[in-house]
PDBQT receptor file of N, H, CA, C and O in Angstrom, charges set to zero:
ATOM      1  N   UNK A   1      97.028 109.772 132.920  1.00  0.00    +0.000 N 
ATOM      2  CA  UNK A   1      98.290 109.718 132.226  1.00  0.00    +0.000 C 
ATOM      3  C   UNK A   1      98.119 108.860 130.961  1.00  0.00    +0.000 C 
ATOM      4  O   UNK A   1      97.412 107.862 131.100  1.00  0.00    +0.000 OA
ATOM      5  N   UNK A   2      98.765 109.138 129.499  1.00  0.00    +0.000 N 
ATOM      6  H   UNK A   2      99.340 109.949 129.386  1.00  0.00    +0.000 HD
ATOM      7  CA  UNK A   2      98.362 108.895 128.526  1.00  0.00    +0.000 C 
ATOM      8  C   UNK A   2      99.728 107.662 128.531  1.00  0.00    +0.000 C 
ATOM      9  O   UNK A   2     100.511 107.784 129.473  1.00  0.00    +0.000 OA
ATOM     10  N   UNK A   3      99.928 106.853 127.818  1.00  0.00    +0.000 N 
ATOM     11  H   UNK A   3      99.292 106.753 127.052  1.00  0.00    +0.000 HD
ATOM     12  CA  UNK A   3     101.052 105.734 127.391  1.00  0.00    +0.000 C 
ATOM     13  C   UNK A   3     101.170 106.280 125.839  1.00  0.00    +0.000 C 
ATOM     14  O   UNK A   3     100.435 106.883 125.056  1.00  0.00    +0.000 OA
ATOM     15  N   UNK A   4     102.566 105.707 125.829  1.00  0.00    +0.000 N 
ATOM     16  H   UNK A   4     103.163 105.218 126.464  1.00  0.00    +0.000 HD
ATOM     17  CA  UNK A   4     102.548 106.096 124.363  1.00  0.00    +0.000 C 
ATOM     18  C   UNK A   4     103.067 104.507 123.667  1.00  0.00    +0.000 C 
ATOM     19  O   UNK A   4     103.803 103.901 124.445  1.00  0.00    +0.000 OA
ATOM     20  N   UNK A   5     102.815 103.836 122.461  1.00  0.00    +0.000 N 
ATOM     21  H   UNK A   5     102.217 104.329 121.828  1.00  0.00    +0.000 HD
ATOM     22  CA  UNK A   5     103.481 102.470 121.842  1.00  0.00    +0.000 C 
ATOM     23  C   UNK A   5     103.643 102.973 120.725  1.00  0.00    +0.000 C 
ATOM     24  O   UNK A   5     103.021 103.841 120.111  1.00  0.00    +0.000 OA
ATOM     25  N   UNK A   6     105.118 101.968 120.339  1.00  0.00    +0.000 N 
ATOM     26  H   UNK A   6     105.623 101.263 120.838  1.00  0.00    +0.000 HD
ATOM     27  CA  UNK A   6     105.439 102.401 119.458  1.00  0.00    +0.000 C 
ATOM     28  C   UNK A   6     105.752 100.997 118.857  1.00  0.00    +0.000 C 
ATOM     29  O   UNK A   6     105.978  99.977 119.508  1.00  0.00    +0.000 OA
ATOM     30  N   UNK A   7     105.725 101.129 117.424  1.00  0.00    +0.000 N 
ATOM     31  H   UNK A   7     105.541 101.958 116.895  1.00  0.00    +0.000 HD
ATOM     32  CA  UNK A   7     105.883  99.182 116.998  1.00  0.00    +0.000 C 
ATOM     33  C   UNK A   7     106.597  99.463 115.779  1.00  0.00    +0.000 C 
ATOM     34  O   UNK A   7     106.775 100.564 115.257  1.00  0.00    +0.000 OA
ATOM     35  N   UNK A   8     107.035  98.177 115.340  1.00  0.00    +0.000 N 
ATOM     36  H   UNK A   8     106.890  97.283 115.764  1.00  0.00    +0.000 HD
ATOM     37  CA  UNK A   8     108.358  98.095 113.964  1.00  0.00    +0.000 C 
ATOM     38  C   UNK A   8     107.748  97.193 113.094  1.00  0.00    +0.000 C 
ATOM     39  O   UNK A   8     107.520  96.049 113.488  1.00  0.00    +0.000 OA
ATOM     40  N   UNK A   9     107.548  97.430 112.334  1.00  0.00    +0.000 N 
ATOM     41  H   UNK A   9     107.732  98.360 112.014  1.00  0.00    +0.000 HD
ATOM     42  CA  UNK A   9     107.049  96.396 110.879  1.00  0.00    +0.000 C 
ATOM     43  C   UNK A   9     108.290  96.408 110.410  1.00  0.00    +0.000 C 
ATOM     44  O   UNK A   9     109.098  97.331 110.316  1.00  0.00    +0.000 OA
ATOM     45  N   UNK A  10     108.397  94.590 109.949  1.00  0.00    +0.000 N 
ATOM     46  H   UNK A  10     107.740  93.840 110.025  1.00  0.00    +0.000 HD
ATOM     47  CA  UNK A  10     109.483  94.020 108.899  1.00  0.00    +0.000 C 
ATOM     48  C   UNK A  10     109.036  93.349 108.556  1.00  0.00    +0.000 C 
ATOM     49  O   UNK A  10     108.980  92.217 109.036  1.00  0.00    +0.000 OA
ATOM     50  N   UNK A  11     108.363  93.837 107.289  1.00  0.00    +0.000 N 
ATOM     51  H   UNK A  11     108.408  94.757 106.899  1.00  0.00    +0.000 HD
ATOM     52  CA  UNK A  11     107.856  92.704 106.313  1.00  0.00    +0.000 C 
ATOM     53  C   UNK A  11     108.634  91.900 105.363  1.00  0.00    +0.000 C 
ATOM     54  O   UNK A  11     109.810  92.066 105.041  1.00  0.00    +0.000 OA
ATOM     55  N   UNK A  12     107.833  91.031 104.974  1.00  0.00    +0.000 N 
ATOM     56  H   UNK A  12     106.877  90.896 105.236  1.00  0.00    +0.000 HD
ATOM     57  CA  UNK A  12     107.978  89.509 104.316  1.00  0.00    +0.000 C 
ATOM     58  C   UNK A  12     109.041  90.395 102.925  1.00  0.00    +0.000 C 
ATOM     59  O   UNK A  12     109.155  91.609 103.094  1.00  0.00    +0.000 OA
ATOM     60  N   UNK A  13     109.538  89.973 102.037  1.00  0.00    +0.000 N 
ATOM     61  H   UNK A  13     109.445  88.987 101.899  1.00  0.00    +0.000 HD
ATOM     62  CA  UNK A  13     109.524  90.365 100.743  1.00  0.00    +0.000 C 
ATOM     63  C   UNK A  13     108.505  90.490  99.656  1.00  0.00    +0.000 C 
ATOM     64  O   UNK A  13     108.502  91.018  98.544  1.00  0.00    +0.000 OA
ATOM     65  N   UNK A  14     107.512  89.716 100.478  1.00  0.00    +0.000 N 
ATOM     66  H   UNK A  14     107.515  89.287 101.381  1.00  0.00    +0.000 HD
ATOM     67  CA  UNK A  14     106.690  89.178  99.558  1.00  0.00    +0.000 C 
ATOM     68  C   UNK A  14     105.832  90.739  99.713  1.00  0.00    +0.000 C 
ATOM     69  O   UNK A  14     105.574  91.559  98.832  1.00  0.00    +0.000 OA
ATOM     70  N   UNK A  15     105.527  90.766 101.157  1.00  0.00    +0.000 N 
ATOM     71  H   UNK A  15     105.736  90.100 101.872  1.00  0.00    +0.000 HD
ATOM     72  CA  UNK A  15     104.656  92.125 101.557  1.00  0.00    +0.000 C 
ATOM     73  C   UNK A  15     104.892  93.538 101.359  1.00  0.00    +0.000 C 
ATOM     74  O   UNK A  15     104.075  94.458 101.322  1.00  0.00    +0.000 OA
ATOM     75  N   UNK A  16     106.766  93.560 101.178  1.00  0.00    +0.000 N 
ATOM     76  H   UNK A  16     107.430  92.813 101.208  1.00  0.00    +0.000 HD
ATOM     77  CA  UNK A  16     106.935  94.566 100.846  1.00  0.00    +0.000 C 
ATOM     78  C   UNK A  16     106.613  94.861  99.581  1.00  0.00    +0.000 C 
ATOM     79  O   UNK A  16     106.303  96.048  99.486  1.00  0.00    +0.000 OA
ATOM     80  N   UNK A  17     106.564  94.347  98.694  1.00  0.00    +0.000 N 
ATOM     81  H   UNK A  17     106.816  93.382  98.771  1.00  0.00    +0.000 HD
ATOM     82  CA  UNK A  17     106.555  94.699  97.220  1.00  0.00    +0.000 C 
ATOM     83  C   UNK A  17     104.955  94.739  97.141  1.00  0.00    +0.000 C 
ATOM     84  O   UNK A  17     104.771  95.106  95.981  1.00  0.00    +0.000 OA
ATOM     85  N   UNK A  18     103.878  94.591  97.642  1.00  0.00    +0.000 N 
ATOM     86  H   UNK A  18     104.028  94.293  98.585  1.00  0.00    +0.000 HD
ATOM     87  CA  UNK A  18     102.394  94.690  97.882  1.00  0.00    +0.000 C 
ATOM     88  C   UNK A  18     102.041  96.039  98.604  1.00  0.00    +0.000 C 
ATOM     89  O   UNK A  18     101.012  96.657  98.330  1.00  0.00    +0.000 OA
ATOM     90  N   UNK A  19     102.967  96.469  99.558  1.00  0.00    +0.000 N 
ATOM     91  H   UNK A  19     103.803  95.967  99.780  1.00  0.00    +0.000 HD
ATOM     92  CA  UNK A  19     103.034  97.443 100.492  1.00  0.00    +0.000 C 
ATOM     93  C   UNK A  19     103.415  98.446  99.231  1.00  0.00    +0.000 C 
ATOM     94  O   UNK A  19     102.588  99.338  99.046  1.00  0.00    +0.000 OA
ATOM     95  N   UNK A  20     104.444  98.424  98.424  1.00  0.00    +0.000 N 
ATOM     96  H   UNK A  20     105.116  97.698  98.574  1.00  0.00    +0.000 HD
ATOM     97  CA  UNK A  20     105.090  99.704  97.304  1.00  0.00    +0.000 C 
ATOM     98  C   UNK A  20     103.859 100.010  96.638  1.00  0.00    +0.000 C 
ATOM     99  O   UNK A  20     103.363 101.136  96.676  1.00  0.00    +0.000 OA
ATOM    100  N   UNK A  21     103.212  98.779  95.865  1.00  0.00    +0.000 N 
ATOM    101  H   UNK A  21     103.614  97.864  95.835  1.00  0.00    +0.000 HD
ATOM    102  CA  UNK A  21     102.445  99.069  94.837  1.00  0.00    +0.000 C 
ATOM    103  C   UNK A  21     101.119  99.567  95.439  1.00  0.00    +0.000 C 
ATOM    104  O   UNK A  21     100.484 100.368  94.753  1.00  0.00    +0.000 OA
ATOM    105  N   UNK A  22     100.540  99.142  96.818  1.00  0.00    +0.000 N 
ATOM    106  H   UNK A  22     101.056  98.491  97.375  1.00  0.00    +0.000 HD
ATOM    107  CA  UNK A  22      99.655  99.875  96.913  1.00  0.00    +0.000 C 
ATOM    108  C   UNK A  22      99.715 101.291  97.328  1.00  0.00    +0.000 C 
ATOM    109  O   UNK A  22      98.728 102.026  97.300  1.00  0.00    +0.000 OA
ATOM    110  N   UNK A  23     101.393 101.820  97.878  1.00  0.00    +0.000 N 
ATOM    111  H   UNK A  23     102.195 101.223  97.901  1.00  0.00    +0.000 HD
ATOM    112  CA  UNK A  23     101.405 103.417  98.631  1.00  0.00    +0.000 C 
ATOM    113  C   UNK A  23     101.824 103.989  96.842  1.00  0.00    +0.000 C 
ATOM    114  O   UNK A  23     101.902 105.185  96.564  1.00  0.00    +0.000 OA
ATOM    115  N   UNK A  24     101.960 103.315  96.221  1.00  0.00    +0.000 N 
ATOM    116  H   UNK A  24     101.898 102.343  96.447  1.00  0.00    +0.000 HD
ATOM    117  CA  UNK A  24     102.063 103.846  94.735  1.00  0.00    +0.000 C 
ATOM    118  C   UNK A  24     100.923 104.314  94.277  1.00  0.00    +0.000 C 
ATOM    119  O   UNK A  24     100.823 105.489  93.922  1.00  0.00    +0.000 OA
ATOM    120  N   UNK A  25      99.571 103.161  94.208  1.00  0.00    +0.000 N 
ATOM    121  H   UNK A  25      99.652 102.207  94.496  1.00  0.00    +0.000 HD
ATOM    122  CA  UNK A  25      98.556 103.704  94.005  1.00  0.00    +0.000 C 
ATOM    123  C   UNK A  25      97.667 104.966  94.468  1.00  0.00    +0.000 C 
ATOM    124  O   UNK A  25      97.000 105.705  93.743  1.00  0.00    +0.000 OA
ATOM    125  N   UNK A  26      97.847 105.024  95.991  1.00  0.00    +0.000 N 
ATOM    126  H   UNK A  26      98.388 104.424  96.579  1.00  0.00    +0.000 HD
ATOM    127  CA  UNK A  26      97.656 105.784  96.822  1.00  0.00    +0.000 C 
ATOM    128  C   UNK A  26      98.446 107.517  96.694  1.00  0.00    +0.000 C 
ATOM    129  O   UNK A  26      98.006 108.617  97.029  1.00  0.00    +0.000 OA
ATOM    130  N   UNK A  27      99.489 107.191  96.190  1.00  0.00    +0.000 N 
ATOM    131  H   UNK A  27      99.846 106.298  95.917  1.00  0.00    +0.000 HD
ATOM    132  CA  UNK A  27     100.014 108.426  95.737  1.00  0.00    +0.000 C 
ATOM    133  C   UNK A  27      99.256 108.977  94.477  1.00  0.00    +0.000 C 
ATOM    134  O   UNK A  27      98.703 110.076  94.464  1.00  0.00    +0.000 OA
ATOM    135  N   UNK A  28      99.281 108.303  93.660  1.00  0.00    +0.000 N 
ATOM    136  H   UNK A  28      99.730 107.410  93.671  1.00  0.00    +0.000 HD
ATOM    137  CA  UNK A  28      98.685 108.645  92.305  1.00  0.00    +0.000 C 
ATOM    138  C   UNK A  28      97.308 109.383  92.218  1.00  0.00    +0.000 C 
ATOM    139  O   UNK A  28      97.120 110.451  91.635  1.00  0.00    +0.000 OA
ATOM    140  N   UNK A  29      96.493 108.739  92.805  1.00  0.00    +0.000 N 
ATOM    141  H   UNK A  29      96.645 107.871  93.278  1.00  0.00    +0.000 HD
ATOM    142  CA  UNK A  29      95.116 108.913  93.216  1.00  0.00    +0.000 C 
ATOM    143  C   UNK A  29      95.208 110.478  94.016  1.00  0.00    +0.000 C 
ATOM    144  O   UNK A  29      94.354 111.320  93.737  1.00  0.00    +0.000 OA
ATOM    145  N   UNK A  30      96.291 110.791  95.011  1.00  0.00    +0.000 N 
ATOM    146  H   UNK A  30      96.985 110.108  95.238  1.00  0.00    +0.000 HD
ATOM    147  CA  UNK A  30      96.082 111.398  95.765  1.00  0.00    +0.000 C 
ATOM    148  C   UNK A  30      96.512 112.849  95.085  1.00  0.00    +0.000 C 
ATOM    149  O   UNK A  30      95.890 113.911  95.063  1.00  0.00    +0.000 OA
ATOM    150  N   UNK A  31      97.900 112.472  94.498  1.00  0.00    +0.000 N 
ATOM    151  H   UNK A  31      98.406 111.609  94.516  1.00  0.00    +0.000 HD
ATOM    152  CA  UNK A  31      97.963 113.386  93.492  1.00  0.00    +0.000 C 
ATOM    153  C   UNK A  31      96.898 113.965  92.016  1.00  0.00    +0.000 C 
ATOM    154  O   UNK A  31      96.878 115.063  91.461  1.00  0.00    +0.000 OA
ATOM    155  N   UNK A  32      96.263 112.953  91.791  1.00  0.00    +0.000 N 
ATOM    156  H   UNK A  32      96.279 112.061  92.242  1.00  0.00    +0.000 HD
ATOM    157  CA  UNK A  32      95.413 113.288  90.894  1.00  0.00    +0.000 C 
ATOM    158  C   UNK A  32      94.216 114.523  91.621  1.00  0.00    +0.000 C 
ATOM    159  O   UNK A  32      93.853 115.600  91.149  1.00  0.00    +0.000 OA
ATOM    160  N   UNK A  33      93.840 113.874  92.870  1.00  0.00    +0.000 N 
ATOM    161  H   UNK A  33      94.135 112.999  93.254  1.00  0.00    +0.000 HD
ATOM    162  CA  UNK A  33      92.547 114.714  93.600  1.00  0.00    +0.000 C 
ATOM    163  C   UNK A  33      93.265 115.860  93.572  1.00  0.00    +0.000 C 
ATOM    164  O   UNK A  33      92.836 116.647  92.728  1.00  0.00    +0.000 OA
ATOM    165  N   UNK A  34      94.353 116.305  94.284  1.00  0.00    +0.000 N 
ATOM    166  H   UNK A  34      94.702 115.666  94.970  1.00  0.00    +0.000 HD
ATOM    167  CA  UNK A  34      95.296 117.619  94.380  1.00  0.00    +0.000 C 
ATOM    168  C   UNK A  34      95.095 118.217  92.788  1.00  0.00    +0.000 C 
ATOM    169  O   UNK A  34      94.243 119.070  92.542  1.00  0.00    +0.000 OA
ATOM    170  N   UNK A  35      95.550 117.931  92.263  1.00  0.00    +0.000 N 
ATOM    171  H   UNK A  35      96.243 117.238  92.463  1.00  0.00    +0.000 HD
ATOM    172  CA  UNK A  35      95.118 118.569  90.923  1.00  0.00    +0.000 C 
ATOM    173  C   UNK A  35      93.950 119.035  90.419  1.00  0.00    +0.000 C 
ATOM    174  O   UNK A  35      93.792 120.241  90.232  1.00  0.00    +0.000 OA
ATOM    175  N   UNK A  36      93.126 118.251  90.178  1.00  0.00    +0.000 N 
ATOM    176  H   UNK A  36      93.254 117.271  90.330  1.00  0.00    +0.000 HD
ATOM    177  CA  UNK A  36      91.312 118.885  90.146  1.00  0.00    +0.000 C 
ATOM    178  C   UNK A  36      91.498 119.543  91.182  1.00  0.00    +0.000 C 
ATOM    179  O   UNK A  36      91.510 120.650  90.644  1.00  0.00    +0.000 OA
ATOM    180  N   UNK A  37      91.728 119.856  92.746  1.00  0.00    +0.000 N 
ATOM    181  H   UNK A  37      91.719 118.956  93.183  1.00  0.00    +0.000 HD
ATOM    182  CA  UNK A  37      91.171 121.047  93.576  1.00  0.00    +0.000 C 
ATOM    183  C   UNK A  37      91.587 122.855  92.936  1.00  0.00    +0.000 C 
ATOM    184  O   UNK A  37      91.033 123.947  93.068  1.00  0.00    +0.000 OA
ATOM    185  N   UNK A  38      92.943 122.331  92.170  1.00  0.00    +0.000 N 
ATOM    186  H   UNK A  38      93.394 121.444  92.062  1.00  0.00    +0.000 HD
ATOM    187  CA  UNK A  38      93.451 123.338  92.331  1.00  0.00    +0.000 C 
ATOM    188  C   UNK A  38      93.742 123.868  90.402  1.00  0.00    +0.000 C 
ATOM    189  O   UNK A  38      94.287 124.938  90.131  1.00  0.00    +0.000 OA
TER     190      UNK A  38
C-alpha cells in the first residue's frame, strides 16, 4: 500500500519574492527552448 503526503509552503516575504524571480527566470528560459524547437 502506497501513502500519499501532502505539505504547505508559506514563505517568508523575503522568500517569496526570490521564489517569483527565480520561476520568472525559469519561465523565460523555458519559453525561449520552446521556441528554437519549433
Amino acid at each position: 500500500m502506497e501513502k500519499a503526503y501532502s505539505f504547505r509552503f508559506y514563505p517568508t516575504p523575503e522568500q517569496e519574492s526570490l521564489l517569483r524571480r527565480t520561476l520568472g527566470c525559469v519561465r523565460l528560459v523555458d519559453n525561449k527552448a520552446l521556441h528554437l524547437r519549433t
